[in-house]
C-alpha positions in Angstrom: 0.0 0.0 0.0 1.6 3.5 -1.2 0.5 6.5 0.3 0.3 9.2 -1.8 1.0 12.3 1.0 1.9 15.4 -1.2 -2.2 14.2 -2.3 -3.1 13.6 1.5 -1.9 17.3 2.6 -3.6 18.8 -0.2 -7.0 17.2 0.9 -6.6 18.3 4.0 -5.7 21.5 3.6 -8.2 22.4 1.2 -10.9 20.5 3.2 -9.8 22.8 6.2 -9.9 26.0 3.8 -13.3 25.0 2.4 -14.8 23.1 5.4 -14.0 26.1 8.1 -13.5 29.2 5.7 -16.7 29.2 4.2 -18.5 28.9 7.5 -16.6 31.7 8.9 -16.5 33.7 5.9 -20.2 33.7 6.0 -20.7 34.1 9.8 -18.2 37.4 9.0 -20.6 38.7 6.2 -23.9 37.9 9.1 -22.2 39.3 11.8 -21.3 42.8 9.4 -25.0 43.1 9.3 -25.9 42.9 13.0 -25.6 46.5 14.1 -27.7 47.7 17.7 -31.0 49.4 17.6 -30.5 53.1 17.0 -32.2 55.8 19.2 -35.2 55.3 17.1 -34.9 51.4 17.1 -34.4 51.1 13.7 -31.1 48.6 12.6 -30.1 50.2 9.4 -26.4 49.1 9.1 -23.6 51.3 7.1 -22.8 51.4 3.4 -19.3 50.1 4.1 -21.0 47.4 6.3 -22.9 46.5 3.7 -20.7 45.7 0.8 -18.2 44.2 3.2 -21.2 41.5 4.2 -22.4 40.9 0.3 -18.7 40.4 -0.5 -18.2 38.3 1.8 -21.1 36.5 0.6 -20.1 36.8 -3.0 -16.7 35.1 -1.9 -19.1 32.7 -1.0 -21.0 32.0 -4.0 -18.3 31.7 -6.6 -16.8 29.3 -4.4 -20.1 27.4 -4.3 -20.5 28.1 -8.5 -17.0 27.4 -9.2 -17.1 23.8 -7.0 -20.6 22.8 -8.9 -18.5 24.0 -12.7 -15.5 21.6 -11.5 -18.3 18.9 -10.5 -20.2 19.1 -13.8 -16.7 19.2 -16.0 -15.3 16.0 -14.5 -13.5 17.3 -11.3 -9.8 16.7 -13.1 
């Protein structure tokens, strides 16, 4: 039985990238948009927030699109 480690490492470390950065990536973006009641107890968060929570989950996304293209082509 050969082990083929160079391929083991690079499952791991992709399946740690993938498995815990997505999660956190998108916790980040949810957590950009949870901002305290104002004075008048409306929650209107920030332009900057904003965009840095839909980028976050745009990261997201074209991980997600670009895992499903791989899929469909044949995953080589």
């Amino acid at each position: 039985m050969n082990i083929e480690w160079s391929a083991l490492g690079s499952v791991i470390i992709w399946g740690i990238l993938i498995g815990a950065g997505l999660p956190a990536l998108f916790a980040l973006g949810v957590k950009t948009l949870a901002v305290p009641a104002g004075p008048d107890g409306e929650r209107h968060p920030s332009l900057g927030r904003r965009v840095g929570a839909w980028t976050c989950f745009g990261v997201i996304i074209l991980a997600i699109v670009g895992a499903v293209v791989f899929i469909a082509s044949g995953g080589h």
